[in-house]
C-alpha positions as CSV (number, residue, x, y, z in Angstrom):
1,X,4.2,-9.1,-11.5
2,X,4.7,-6.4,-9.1
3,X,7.1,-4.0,-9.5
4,X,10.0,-4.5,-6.2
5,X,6.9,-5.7,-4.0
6,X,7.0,-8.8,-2.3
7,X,4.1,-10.1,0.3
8,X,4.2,-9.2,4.0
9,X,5.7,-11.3,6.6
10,X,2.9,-11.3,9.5
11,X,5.6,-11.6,12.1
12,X,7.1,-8.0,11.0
13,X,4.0,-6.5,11.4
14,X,3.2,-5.1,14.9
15,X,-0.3,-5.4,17.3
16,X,-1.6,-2.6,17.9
17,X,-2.8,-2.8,21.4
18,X,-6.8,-1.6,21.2
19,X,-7.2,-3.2,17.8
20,X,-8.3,-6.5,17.2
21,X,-9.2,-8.0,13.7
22,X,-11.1,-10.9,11.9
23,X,-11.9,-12.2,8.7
24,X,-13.8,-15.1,7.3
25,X,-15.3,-16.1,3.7
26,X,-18.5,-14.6,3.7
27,X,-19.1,-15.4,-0.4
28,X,-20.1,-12.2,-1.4
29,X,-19.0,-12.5,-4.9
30,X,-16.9,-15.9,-5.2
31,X,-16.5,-18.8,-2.8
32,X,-13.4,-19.8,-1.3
33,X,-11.9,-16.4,-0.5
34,X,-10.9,-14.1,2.5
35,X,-14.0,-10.9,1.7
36,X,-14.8,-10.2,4.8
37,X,-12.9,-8.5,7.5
38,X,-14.1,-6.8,11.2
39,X,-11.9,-4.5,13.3
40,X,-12.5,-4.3,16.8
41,X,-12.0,-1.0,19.0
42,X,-11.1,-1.0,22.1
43,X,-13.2,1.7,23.8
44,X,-11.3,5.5,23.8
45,X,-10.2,4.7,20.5
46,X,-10.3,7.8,18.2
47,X,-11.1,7.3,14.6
48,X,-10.6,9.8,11.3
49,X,-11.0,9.3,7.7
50,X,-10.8,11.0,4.3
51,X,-12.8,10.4,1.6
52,X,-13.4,10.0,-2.0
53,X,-14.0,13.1,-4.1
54,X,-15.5,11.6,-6.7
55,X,-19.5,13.1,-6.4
56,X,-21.1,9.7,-7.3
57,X,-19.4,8.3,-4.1
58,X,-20.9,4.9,-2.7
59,X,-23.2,4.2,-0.2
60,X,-20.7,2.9,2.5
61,X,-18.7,6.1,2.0
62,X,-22.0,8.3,2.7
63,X,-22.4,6.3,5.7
64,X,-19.3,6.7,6.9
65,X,-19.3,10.2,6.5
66,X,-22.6,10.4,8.7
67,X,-20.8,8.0,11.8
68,X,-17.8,10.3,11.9
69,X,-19.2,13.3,12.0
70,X,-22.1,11.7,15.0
71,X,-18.8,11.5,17.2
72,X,-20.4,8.4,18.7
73,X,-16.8,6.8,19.5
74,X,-16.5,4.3,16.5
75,X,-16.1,0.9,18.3
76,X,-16.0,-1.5,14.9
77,X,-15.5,-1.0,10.9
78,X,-16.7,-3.7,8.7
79,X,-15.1,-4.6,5.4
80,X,-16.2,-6.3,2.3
81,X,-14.4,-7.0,-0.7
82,X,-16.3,-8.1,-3.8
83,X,-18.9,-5.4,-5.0
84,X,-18.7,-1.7,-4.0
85,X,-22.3,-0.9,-3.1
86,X,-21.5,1.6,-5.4
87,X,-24.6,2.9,-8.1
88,X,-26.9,0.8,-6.2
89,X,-29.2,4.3,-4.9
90,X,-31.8,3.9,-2.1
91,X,-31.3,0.5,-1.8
92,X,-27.6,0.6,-1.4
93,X,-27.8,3.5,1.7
94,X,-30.1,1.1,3.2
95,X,-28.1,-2.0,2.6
96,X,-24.8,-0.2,4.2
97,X,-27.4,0.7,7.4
98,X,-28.0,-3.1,7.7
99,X,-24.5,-3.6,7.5
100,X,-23.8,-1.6,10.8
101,X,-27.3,-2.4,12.6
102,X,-26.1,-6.0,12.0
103,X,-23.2,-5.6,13.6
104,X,-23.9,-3.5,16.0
105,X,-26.0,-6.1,17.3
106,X,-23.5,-8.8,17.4
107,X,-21.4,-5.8,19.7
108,X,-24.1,-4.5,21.7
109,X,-22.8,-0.8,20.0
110,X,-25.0,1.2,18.5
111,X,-25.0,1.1,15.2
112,X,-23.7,5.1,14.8
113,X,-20.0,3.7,16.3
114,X,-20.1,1.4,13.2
115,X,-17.6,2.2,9.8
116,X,-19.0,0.1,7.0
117,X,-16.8,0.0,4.0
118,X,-16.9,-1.9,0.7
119,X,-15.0,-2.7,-2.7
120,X,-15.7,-4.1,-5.6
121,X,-17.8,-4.2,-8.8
122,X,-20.1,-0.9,-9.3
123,X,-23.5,-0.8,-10.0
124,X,-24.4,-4.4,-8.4
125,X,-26.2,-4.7,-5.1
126,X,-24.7,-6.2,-1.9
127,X,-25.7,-9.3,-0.7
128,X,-26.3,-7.8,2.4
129,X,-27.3,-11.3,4.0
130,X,-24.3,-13.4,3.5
131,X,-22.4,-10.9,4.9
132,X,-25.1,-10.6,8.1
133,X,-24.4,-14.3,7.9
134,X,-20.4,-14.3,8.5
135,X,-20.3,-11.6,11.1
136,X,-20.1,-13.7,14.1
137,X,-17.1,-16.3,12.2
138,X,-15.5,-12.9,11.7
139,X,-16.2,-11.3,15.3
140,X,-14.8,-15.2,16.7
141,X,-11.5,-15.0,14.5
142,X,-10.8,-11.8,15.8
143,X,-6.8,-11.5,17.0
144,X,-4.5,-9.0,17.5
145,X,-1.6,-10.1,15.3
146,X,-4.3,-10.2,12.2
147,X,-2.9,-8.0,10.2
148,X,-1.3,-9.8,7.5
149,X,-4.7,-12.0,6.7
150,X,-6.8,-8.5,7.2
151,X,-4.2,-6.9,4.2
152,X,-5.1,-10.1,1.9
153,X,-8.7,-10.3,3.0
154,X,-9.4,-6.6,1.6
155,X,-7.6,-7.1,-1.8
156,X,-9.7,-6.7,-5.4
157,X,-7.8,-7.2,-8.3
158,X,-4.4,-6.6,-6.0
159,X,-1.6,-9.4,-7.0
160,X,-0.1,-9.0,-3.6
161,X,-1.4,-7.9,0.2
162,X,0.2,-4.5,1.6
163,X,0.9,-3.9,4.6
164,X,3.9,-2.1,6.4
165,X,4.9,-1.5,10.4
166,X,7.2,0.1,12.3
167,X,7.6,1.5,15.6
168,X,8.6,5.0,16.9
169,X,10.5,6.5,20.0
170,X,8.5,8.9,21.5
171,X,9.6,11.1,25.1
172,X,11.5,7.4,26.0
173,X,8.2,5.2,25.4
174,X,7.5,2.9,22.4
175,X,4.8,3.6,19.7
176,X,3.7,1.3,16.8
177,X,2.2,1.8,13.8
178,X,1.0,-0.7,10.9
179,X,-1.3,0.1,8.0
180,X,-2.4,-2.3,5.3
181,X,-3.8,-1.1,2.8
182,X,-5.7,-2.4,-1.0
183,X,-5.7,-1.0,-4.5
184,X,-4.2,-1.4,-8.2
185,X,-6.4,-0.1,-11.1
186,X,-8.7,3.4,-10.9
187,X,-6.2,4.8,-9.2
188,X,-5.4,8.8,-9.2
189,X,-5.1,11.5,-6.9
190,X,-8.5,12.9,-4.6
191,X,-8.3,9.4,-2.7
192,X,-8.4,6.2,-5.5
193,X,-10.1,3.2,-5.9
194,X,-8.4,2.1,-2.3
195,X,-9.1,1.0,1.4
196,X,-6.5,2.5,3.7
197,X,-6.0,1.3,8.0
198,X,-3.2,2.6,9.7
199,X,-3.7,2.0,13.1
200,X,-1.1,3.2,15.8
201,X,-1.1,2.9,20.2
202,X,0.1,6.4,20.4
203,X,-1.4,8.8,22.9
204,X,-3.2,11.8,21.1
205,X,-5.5,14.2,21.2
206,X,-9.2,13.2,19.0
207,X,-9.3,16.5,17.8
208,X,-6.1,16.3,15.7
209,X,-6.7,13.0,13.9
210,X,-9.1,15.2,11.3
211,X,-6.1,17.2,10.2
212,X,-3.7,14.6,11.1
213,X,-5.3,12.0,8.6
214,X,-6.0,14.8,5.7
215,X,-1.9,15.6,5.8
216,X,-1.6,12.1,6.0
217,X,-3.2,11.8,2.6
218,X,-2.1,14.8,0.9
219,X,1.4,13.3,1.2
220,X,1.0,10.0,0.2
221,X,-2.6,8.5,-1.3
222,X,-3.2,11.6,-3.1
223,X,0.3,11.5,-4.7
224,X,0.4,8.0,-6.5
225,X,-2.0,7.8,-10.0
226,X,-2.4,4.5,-12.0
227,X,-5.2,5.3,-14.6
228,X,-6.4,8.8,-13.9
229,X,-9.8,7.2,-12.7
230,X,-11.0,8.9,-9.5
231,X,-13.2,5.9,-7.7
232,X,-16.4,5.9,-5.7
233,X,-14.8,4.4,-2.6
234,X,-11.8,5.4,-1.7
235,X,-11.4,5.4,2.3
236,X,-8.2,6.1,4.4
237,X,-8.6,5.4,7.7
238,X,-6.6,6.9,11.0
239,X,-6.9,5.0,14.5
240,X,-5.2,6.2,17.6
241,X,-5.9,3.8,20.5
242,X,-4.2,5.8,22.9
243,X,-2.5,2.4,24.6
244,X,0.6,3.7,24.3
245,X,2.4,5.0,27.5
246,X,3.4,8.4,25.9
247,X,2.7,11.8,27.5
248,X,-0.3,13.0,25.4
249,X,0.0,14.6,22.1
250,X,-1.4,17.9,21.9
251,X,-0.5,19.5,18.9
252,X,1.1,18.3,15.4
253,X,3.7,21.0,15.4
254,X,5.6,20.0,19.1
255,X,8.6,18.0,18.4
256,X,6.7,14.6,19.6
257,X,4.0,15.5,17.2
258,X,6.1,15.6,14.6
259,X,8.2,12.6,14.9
260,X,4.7,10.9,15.0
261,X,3.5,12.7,12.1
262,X,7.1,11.5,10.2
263,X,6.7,7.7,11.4
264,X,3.1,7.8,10.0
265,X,3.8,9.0,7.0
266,X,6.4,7.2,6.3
267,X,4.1,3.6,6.3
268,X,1.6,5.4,4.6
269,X,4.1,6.5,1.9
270,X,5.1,2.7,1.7
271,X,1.3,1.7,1.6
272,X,0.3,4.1,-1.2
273,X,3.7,3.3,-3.1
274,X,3.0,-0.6,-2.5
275,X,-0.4,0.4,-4.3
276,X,1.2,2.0,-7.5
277,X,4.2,-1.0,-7.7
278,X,0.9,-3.4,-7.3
279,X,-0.3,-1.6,-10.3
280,X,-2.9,-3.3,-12.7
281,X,-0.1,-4.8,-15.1
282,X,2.5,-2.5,-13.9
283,X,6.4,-3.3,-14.9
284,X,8.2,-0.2,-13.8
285,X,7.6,2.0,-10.8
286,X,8.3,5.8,-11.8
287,X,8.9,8.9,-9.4
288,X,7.7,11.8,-11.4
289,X,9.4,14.8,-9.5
290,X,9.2,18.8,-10.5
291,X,10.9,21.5,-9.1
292,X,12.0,24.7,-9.2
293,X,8.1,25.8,-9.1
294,X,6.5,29.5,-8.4
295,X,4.1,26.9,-5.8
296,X,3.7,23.4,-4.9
297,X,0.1,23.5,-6.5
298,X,1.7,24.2,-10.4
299,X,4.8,21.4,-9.1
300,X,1.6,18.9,-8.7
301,X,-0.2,20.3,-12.0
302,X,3.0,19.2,-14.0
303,X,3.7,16.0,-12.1
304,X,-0.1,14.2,-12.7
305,X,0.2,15.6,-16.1
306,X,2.7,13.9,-16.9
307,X,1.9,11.3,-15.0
308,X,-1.4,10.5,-16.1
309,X,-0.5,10.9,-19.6
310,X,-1.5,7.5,-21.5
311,X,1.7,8.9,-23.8
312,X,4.1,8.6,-21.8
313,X,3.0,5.7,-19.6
314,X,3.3,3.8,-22.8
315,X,6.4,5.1,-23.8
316,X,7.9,3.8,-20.1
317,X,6.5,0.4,-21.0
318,X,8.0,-0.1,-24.2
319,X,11.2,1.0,-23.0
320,X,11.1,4.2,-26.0
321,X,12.8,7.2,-25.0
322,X,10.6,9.1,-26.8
323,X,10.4,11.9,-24.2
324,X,8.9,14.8,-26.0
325,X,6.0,12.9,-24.8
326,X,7.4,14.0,-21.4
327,X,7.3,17.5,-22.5
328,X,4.1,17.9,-24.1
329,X,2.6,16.9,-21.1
330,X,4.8,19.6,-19.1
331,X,3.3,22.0,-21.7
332,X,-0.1,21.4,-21.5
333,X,-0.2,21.3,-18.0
334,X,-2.2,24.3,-17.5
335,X,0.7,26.9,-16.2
336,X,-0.4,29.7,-18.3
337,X,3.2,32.1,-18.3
338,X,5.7,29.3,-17.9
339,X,8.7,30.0,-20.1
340,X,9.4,26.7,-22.4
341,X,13.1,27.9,-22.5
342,X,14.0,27.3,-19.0
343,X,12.7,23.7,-18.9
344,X,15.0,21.1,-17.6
345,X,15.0,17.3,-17.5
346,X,16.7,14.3,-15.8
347,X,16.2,10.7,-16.2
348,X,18.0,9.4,-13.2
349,X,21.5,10.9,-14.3
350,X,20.7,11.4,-17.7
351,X,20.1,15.3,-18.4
352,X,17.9,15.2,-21.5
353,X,16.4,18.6,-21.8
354,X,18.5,22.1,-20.9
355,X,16.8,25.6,-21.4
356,X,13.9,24.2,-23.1
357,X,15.8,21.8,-26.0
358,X,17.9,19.0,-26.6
359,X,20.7,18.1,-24.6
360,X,23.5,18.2,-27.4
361,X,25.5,15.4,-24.9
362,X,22.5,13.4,-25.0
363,X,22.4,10.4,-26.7
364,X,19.3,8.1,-27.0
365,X,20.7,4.7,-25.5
366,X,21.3,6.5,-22.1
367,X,18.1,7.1,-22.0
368,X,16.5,3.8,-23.0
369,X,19.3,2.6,-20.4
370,X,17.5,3.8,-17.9
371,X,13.8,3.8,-19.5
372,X,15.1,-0.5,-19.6
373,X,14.8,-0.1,-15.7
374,X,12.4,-1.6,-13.3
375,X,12.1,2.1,-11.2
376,X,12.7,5.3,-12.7
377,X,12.7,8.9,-11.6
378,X,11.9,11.9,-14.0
379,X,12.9,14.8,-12.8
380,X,11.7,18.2,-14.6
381,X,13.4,21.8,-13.5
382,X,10.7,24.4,-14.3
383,X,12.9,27.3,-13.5
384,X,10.3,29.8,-11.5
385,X,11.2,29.3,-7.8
386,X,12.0,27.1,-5.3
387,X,9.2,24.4,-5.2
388,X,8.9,20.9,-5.1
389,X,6.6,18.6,-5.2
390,X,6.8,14.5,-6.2
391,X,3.9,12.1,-7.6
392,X,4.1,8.3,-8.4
393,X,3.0,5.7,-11.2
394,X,4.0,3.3,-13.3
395,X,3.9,2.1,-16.8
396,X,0.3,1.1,-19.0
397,X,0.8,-2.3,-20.0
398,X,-1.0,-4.6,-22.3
399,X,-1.9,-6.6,-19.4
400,X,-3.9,-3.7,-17.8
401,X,-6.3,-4.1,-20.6
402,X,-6.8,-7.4,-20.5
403,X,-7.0,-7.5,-16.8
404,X,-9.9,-4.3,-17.1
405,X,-11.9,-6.5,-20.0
406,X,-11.9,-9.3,-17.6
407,X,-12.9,-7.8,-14.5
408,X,-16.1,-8.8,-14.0
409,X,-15.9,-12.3,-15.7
């Protein structure tokens, strides 16, 4: 069960005027299920994107590096859920090109203003026809209030769709924003096994969606870690139609820049934290925060250390306080001159460690009080400065296991 995650209501989620979306059951891997999914750009759209870093990184994702950096004017993306085109070599560049020459057909675009991505099982190729085949049902389905059906249409192994709106006053006019996004297992910083939209009306200049999207994910994809497993095709994708009536956006640091900037990250925040609560076999949802860093850079170090640690993750499952785990992973998390004796740690409002040892008011039920809770925050005082920086993940259950050993059946 999801951890404090229910489905989306498709009435809270906004249009975005410029974007229009369809899906359809295209059987790429099973029959009777929402895998395919087309968005369609209004022209003067502007489109950015970030991008796995893992170095095997699948053929849709090489694909879409080539169509962004063109600067065609992407028009359309194409999703398929099912099998990654992922490992698939020669075969699976070409089979991504047919994808968007397929398409781009249907459009009358060239196929260079087409994103093509994919997600799934690695290593299997992509039945490139059936999803040739339910292009034009998706193309005819296309709506603008499609967002809900889009968010269950790109799920995997996801227990629940994601997806997350709000809307944003900018110099007196109206912007919206909604995002949906799809992930729950392979999951850790450097993008994760997860698709990404977020899709917004607002007026801006093209040339500051690249940096706009890469803060974007540096404050909220690349701060939630399930596994530790960096996938092959992990997208986030920014679109700006530029239908909104706002005075045009010209740089990220103006005041309407960043109130944009805040109302975007704030859905993707919910997106990527909808991603960790959706966690394969997930319980509890845990806020790993550090502080009191020389840098931001060692604050991250000792967060994914301690959140990746299999340890620990275990430890939150079973409800154990047994939170020298905790500082082991603090300890090893590559800070070479950190001082072990000024060490804090919280658990919620439990102070567990001061200067490096034991709390002597401590006492074990408070903190399996709180480790008994559905969301948790750890919260470790490093005592070299004045930075902060804050990751999230949950527990490692039995059930991710079984759901893993399973996956393919």
């Amino acid at each position: 069960m999801p951890v404090n995650l229910s489905a989306p209501v498709a009435a809270d989620l906004l249009a975005i005027n410029g974007v229009r979306i369809g899906i359809t059951e295209a059987g790429v891997r099973k029959a009777n299920r929402k895998d395919l999914t087309v968005f369609l750009l209004d022209e003067g759209a502007a489109v950015a994107g970030v991008f796995t870093q893992n170095r095997f990184c699948a053929a849709p994702v090489q694909v879409c590096r080539e169509h962004l950096q063109a600067g065609s004017g992407i028009r359309a993306m194409v999703v398929n859920t099912g099998n990654a085109n992922a490992g698939t070599g020669a075969a699976g560049l070409a089979n991504a090109r047919t994808t968007c020459d397929a398409l781009a057909k249907e459009l009358n675009f060239s196929a260079a203003q087409i994103l093509p991505f994919s997600t799934g099982v690695i290593m299997e190729e992509l039945p490139v026809d059936r999803i040739v085949a339910g292009m034009p049902k998706a193309i005819a389905a296309a709506k603008a209030d499609n967002w809900a059906v889009a968010a269950e249409g790109i799920m995997t192994t996801d227990t629940l769709p994601k997806a997350f709106s709000r809307s944003v006053n900018i110099g007196g006019k109206t912007v919206s924003i909604t995002g949906i996004s799809k992930g729950a297992g392979m999951i850790r910083p450097n993008m994760a096994t997860m698709l990404g939209f977020l899709a917004t009306d607002a007026v801006i200049a093209p040339e500051l969606l690249q940096p706009l999207v890469k803060e974007l994910a540096d404050g909220s994809f690349n701060r939630v870690t399930i596994d530790g497993d960096t996938s092959t095709n992990d997208s986030f994708v920014l679109i700006a139609t530029n239908k909104a009536s706002n005075a045009q956006i010209t740089s990220l640091t103006s005041a309407e820049g960043e109130q944009l900037k805040a109302a975007l990250l704030e859905v993707a925040q919910k997106l990527a934290q909808a991603i960790v609560r959706d966690g394969e076999g997930a319980t509890k949802f845990i806020s790993v925060k550090v502080e009191g860093g020389k840098t931001e850079e060692e604050c991250r170090l000792v967060a994914y250390s301690i959140a990746h640690s299999p340890l620990v993750k275990t430890a939150f499952f079973a409800s154990d306080p047994n939170l020298g785990r905790i500082l082991a992973a603090v300890g090893y998390a590559g800070i070479a001159d950190l001082d072990q004796t000024k060490i804090d740690l919280h658990l919620d409002d439990v102070h567990v460690v001061v200067d490096g040892g034991r709390n002597p008011s401590y006492k074990e039920e408070d903190g399996q009080r709180v480790m008994k809770q559905q969301e948790i925050l750890v919260r470790v005082g490093l005592g070299r400065g004045d930075a902060t920086q804050t990751v999230w993940t949950c527990d490692l259950s039995h059930e991710y296991v079984t759901i893993n050993a399973d996956y393919r059946s």
